[in-house]
N, C-alpha and C positions, 0 to 999 in steps of 0.2 A: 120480345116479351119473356120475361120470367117464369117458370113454370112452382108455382107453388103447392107443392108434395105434399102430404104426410105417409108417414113410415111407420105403420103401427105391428110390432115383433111382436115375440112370443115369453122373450125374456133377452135381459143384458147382451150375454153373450150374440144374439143375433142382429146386433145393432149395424154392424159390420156388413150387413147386405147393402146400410146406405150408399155407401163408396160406390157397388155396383150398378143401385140403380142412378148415380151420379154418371157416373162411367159412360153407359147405353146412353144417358142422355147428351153427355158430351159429343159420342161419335157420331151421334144423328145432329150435332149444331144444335143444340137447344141448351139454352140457360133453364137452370132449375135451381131451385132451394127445398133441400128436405126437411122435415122438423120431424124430430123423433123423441116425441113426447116420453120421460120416464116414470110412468104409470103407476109403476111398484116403489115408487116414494109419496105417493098422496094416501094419507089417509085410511079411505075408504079404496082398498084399491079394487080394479073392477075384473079380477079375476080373466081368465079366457077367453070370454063371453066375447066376442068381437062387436054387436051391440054397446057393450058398457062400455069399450074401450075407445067406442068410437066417441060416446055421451061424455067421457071423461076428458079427450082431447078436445074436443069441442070447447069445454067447460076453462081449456088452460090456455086457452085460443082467446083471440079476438071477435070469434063469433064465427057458426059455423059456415058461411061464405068465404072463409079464408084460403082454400085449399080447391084449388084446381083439379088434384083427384089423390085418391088415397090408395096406400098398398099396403094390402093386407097378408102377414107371414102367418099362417096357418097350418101346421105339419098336419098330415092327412090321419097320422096314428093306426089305428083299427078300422077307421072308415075308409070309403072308396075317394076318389081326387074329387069326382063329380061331384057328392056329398057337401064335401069342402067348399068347395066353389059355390052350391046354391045357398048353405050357409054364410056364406060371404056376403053374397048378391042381397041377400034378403035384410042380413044386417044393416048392409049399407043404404037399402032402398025404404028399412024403416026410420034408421035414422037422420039419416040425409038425403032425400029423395033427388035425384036427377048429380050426385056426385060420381064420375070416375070414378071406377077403382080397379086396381088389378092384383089380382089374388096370388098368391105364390106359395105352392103348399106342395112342399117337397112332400114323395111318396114316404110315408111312414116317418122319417125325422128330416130339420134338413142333414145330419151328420151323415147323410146316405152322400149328399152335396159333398163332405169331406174326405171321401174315401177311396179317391181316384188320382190322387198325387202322390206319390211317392216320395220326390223330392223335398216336400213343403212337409210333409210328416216328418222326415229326418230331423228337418232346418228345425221345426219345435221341438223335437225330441232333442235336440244337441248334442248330435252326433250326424252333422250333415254328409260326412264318408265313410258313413257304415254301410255295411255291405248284405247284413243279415234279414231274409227273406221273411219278407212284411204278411203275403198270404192273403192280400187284398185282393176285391172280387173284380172283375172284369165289369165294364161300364154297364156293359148287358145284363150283369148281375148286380149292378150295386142297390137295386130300386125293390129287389128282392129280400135283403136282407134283413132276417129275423127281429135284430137288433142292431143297427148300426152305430148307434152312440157306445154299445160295448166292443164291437169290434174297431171303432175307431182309438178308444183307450185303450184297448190291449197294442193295436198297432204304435202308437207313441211309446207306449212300455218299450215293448219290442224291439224300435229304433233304437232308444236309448240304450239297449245295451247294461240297462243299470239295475243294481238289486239292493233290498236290505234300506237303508235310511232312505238313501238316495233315491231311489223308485218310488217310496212312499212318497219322498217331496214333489217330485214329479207330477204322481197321480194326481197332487192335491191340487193342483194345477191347472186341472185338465178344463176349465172352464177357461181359464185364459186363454189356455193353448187351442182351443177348439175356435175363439172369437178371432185369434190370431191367423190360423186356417182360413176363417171366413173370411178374411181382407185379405188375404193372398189367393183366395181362388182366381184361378186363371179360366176368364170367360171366353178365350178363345182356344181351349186346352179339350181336356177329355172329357168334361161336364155338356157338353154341348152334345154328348148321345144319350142325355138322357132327357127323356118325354117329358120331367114335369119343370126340367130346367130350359127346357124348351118354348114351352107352353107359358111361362113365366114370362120370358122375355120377350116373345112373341104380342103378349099380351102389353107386355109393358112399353114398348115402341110400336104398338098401335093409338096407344093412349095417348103416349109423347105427341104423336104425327098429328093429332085429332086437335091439337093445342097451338 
């Protein structure tokens, strides 16, 4: 049987979680299909709201019976993960009561997700044999930090090695270069000590299994 997903992001760039949750389902033997509905080209678009965004896919669907369970990418931000999570539950239980869903809500951004490779920072930054000290946090610390989508752009800066026009092009970049990051994370690399990447997959090959 087929496992029919939805993938409901935070924006564009996070689109690239599909591949992983393809990935998990492949090594557990399960066929799935994701659909990752692009929200932010309708209209009325439904903002944040995980509620809306669920009413919205629904609406670009065949009817909300099409999806065997949903995954919701929700960065935690200012709030606690728990927070997120019952905001999740609750969305999905008003609008599609008895739907799967599995929450994924990196602590604070996911770019905390992107800040534990070194080598995949270079490769975007293009300059894959440089050599100059990046100052990235140790896994134990990455769930900590203040801002991590700035310390992930100053790190690509960084790598690159580049200043002046060059670096501006770069910077301008940095959405690509971030979604590019997120299709090369390696889910059996150093992201696997952190609790809410944990928690995620955990959750997510519990669903798989239930199916």
């Amino acid at each position: 049987m087929t496992i029919r997903a939805l993938y409901l992001c935070e924006g564009t760039s996070d689109m690239g979680l599909r591949s992983h949750i393809e990935g998990i389902a492949w090594d557990m033997g399960r066929e799935i299909h994701v659909t990752v509905p692009e929200l932010d080209r309708l209209p009325n678009k439904p903002g944040r709201s995980v509620a809306n965004k669920l009413r919205a896919a629904q609406q670009l669907s065949d009817g909300e019976n099409e999806f065997d369970l949903v995954v919701v990418h929700r960065d935690s931000d200012r709030e606690r993960p728990d927070e997120r999570r019952r905001e999740i539950t609750d969305a999905v239980s008003a609008v599609s009561p008895g739907l799967a869903h599995v929450p994924a809500i990196p602590v604070r951004m996911l770019e905390a997700w992107l800040l534990l490779d070194q080598v995949a920072i270079r490769e975007v930054a293009g300059n894959p044999n440089g050599r100059v000290a990046l100052n990235l946090p140790r896994p134990a610390r990455a769930e900590s930090v203040p801002d991590p989508k700035e310390m992930l752009k100053q790190a690509i800066a960084t790598a690159s090695e580049e200043s002046g026009r060059r670096l501006q092009k770069l910077q301008a970049r940095f959405p690509e270069n971030r979604a590019r990051l997120l299709q090369m994370l390696d889910r059996e690399g150093p992201i696997r000590q952190l609790a809410s990447w944990r928690s995620f997959t955990d959750d997510l090959r519990e669903a798989l299994g239930s199916h």
